[in-house]
N, C-alpha and C positions, 0 to 999 in steps of 0.2 A: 847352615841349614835353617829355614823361616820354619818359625812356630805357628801353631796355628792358633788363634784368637782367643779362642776358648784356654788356652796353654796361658800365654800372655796375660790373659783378664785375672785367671788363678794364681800365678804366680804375684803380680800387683796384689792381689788380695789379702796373700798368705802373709807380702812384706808388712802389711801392716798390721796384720793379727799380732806375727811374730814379733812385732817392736813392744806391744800391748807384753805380750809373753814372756818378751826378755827383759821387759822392767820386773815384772811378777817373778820369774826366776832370780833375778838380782836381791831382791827382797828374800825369795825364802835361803840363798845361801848365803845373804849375812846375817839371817835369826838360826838358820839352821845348821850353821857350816856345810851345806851340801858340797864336795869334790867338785872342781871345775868340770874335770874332765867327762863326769854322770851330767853334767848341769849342760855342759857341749852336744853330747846324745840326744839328750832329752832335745833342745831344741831345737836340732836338726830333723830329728822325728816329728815333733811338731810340724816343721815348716813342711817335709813330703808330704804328709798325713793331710798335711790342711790345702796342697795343690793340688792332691789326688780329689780328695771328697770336694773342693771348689769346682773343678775344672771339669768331673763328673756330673754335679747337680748345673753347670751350665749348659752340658750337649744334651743331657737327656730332659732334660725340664724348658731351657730358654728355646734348644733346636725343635722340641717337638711342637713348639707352638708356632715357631718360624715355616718348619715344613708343611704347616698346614698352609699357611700363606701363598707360599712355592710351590705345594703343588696347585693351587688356585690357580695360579701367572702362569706355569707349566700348560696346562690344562687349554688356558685360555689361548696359548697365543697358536699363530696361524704357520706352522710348520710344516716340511716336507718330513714324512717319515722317515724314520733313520736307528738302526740297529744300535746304535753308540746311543741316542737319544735316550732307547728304551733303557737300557741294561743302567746307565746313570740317570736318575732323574731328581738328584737331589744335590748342590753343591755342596764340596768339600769342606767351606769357610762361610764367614757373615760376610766378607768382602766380597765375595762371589754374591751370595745373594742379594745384598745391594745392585750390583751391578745389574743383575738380571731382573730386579724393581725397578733398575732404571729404564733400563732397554724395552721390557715390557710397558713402560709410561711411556716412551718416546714410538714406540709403534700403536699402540692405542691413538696416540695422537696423531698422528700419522692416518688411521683407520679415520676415525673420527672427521679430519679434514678431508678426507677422500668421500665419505659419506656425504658431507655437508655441498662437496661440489657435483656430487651424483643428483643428490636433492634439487639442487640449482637448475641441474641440466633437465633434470624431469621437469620441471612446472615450464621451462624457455621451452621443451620440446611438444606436452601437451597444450601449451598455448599457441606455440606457434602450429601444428597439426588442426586446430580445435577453428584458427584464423585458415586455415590454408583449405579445409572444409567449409567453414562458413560463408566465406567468400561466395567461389561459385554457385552453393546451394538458394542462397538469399535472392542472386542475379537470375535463376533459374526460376525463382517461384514469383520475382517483379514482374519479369517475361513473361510468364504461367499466368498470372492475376491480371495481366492488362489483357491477354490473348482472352480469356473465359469472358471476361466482364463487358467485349463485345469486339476488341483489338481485331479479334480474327476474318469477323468481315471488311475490315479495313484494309485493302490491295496495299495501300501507303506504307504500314506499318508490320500486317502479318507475317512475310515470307523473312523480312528482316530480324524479328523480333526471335521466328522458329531457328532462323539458321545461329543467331546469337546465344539460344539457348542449344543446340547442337555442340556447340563451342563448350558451353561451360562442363555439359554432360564429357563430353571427351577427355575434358579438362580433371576433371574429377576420375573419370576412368584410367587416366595416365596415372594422377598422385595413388592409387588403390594398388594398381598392378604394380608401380615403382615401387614402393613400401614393403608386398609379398615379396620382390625379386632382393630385395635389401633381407629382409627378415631370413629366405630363404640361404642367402648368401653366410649369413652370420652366424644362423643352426647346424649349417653342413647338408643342406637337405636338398641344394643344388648343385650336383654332382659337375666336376669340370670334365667336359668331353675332349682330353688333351690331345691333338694333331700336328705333325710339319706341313710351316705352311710358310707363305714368301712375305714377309709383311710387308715388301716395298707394294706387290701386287694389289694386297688388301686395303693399304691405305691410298690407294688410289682411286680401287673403287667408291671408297668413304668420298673421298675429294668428287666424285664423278655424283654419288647421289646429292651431295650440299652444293652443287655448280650451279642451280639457280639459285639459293638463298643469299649467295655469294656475289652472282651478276645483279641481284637485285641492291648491291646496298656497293656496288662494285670495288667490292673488294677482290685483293688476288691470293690466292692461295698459291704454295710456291715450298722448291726442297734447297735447303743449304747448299748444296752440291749436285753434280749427278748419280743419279746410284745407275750404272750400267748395271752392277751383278745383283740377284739376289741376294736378299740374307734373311734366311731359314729361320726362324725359331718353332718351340716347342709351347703351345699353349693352345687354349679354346678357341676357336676362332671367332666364332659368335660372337664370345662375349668381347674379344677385343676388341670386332668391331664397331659393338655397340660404346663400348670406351675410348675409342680414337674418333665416333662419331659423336660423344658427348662434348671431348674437347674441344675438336674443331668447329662445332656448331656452336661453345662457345663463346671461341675467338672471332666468330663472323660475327654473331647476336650481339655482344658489346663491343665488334671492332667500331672504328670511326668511318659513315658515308665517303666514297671518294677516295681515303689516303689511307684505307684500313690493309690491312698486311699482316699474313699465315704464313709463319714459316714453319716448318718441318723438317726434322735432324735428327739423324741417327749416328750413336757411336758404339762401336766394338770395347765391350767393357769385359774382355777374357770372357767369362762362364754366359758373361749374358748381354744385352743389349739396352742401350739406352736409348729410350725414344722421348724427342721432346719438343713439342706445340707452343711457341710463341707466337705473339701480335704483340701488334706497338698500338692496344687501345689505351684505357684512360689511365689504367694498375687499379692495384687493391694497397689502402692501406695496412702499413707495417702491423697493425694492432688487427687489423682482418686476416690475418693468413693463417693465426694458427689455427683457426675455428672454420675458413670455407667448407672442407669436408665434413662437417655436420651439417644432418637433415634439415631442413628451409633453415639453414643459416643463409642471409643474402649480405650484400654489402652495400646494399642500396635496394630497400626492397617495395619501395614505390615503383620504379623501374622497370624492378626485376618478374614483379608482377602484370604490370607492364605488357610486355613482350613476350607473353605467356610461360614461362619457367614454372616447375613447379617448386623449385629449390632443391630438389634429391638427386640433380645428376652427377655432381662432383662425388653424392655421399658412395653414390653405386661405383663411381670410377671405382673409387679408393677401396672397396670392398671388391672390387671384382680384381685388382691390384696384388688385393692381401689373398687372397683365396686360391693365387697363383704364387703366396710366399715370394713375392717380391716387393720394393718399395716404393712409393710415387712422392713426389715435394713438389713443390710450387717458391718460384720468388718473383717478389713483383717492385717497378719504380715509379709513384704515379708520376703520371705525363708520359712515361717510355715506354712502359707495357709490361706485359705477364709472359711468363713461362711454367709450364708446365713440364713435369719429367718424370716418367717412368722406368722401371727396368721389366724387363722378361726374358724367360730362359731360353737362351740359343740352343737351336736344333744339335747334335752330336754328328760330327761328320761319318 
């Protein structure tokens, strides 16, 4: 049977009171002949006597100031309520409590580090937000100030200068509304309108609205296989298709002129389906993958800007992904290309 601490610290105590006692007994029964036997008693009594009131003055004098501590850490840390929580909220031992000093230091820190990388992402995300509005606004009011200051009666330059500013206005009206459609996704405030539907059908269509972006840079879009039959799943359809139309447009946008190449694949994963969007353009670095699905994260955003992105489409894929409780990943080889892969839940026959 283990003792408990407070037992152990008392009894070490008592041993050496007692050694102090048994020299002092030893003394008074050789001046006084005291009986061994009264002389056995007595320091036997002693030593309980001195475990009892040691081991006493430890739990209610050393614990009561420990429990304040405890419940501090108690208090503080970030737990799921729990009925066993409540009814115990103070350890048995000092060993316990160390332990749980410790565990409470090691999730503080933990907290801490998590804080510190939240922080990071807020200043990269108001900065980059802060660039991705600044941009087109600046372009709009160069447009604007050359137009007023007499541009406009210039045939050469007006109708050019208004349609470039048309561009940026749109441009900016896409980053506004992608932002609300992201926000709204992540609050729960955009309700998924879940239907059976044929996804060979739908991404077809997708394929049929991006067939000129596609002839223009002649690229082929193209399915692994043939899919003769349908396959049903259960999801929004809308928003799917605005997510099969973010991928593929873009795997056209940074495929390569001439040799660029969409493939499209689907596999029967029991409960649900795998859909997955490769090209063999340039890839994304190893160090770029875990972050593409963050907001104007680019991977080249000279470029990316470029060819008018606004950065948010991957961020919306993956939320519109998660919002249907399923998962998407990405792996990429530069020089060979990217893939993309999602799942979604198959229809119920």
């Amino acid at each position: 049977m283990k003792l408990k601490e407070s037992t152990l610290i008392a009894i070490k105590m008592s041993l050496i009171l007692s050694v102090v006692f048994l020299l002092s007994l030893l003394y008074f029964i050789m001046v006084y002949h005291i009986p061994l036997w009264l002389s056995f008693v007595f320091y036997i009594f002693f030593l309980l006597l001195s475990i009892w009131v040691i081991q006493n003055y430890i739990e209610r004098y050393i614990y009561s100031k420990i429990k304040l501590i405890y419940k501090f850490i108690h208090d503080h840390k970030v737990k799921k309520p729990s009925s066993k929580t409540n009814k115990k909220r103070f350890p048995v031992s000092l060993e316990s409590v160390h332990q749980e000093v410790l565990d409470w230091s090691k999730d503080y820190e933990s907290e801490i580090s998590q804080l510190k990388q939240l922080e990071k992402y807020r200043k990269e995300y108001i900065g980059n937000i802060s660039h991705e509005i600044k941009t087109p606004l600046f372009t709009i009011l160069g447009y604007v100030s050359t137009l007023s200051d007499g541009g406009l009666k210039d045939d050469s330059i007006n109708l050019k200068y208004l349609d470039r500013t048309e561009k940026n206005i749109n441009r900016l009206i896409r980053i506004v509304q992608e932002l609300e459609t992201i926000s709204q996704l992540e609050s729960g405030e955009l309700q998924l309108n879940k239907t059976v539907f044929n996804i060979i059908e739908l991404t077809n269509e997708v394929i049929e609205s991006l067939e000129i972006k596609a002839q223009e840079k002649n690229i082929s879009i193209f399915y692994s296989k043939s899919y003769d039959q349908a396959i049903y799943i259960f999801a929004d359809k809308n928003h799917i298709q605005r997510l099969l139309s973010n991928l593929i447009h873009n795997a056209i946008k940074y495929g390569y002129e001439n040799t660029g190449k969409v493939k499209i694949s689907f596999f029967d994963m029991d409960k649900n389906i795998l859909i997955e969007v490769t090209d063999n353009g340039p890839g994304i670095e190893k160090n770029n993958l875990p972050r593409i699905f963050e907001r104007f994260y680019r991977t080249d955003k000279a470029r990316s800007r470029e060819m008018g992105g606004t950065g948010l489409g991957l961020a919306i894929v993956k939320h519109i992904v998660e919002a249907h409780q399923q998962t998407i990943s990405a792996r990429s080889t530069l020089g060979i290309g990217t893939t993309f892969g999602f799942t979604l839940e198959k229809a119920k026959q």
